[in-house]
N, C-alpha and C positions, 0 to 999 in steps of 0.2 A: 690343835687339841690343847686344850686347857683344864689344870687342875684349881682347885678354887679349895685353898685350905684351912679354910676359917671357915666354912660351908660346915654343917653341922653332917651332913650327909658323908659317909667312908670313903675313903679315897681311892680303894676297889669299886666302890660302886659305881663312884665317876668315871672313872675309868672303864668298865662296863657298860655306862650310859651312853659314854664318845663311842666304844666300837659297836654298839648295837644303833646309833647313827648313822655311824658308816654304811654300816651292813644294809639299812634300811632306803640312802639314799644311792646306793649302788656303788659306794665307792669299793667295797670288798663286796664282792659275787657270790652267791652258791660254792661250795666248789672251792674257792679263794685260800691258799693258808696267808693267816696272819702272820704278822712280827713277831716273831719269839719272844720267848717271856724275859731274856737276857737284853734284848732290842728295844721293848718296849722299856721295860724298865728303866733303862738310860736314857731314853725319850721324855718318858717323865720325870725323873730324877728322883725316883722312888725305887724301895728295897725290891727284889727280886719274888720275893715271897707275897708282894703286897700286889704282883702281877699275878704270879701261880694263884693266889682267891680270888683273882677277878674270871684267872678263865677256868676254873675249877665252879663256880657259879655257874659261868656260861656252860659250861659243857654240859653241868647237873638238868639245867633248862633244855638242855635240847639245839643249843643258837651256834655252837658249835661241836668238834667233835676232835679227839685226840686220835694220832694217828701215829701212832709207836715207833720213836726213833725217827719221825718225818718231821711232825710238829701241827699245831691246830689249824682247821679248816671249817671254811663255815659251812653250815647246813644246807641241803634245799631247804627246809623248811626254815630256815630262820628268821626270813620277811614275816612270814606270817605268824612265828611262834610272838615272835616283838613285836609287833603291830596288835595282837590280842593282851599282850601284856602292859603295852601302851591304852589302849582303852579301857579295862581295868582300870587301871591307876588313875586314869582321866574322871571317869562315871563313881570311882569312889572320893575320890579326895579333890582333883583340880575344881571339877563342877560347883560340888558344894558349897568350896571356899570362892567360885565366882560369883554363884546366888548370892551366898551368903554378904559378898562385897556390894553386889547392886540393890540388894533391900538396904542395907546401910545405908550407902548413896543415895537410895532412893531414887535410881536410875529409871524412867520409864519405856514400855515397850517400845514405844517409837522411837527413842534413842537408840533401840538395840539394835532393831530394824536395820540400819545402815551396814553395822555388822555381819550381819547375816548376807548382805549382797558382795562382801568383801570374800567371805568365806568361799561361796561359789566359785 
C-alpha cells in the first residue's frame, strides 16, 4: 500500500481507495475487521485522525461498519457497494477523459479493436 503525496487527491481518500481494493480483490472478506485506526495509521505514517476520516467515509458508504469497542468490519455488501461506485466514477469521468484522449489522437476503431480482445 502506497500513499502518493503530491497527488492532488486527500490522503484519506487514498487510503480509502487501497482498502476498498482490498476489499474488492478478496484480500479483506465480508465479515473481515480491518487494522485499527491506531495500526493503520503507523502503516502509513499519517496522523490518526487522517485514518478516523478515511473509515468514517467508509462506514458513512455503507463498505464498512463500526462495531463498539471491537473495531471496523467489512460489509457483505461492500464488493458490490465499490464496484457500483467504481463504475460511476468510471462512466463519468475515466471514459470521457479516454474519448476525449482518442479523438485527440485521432486513434481509429481498428486500433481499438485489439483492446477490446484484451479486456475479455
Amino acid at each position: 500500500m502506497s500513499i502518493d503525496f503530491k497527488v492532488q487527491k486527500g490522503i484519506f481518500l487514498q487510503i480509502a481507495d487501497n482498502i476498498c481494493r482490498e476489499i474488492v480483490e478478496g484480500k479483506l472478506a465480508a465479515g473481515e475487521r480491518i487494522p485499527s485506526v491506531r495500526d493503520l495509521a503507523g502503516e502509513y505514517e499519517v496522523n490518526r485522525n487522517t485514518v478516523l476520516r478515511t473509515y468514517q467515509i467508509l462506514n458513512d458508504d455503507g463498505i464498512i461498519e463500526n462495531q463498539r469497542g471491537i473495531g471496523f468490519f467489512v460489509t457483505e455488501k461492500a464488493v458490490e457497494i465499490i464496484r457500483n461506485q467504481q463504475r460511476t466514477d468510471f462512466f463519468s469521468t475515466d471514459l470521457p477523459e479516454f474519448i476525449e484522449k482518442v479523438k485527440l489522437l485521432n486513434i481509429k476503431e481498428k486500433e481499438l479493436g485489439g483492446l477490446m480482445k484484451v479486456i475479455k
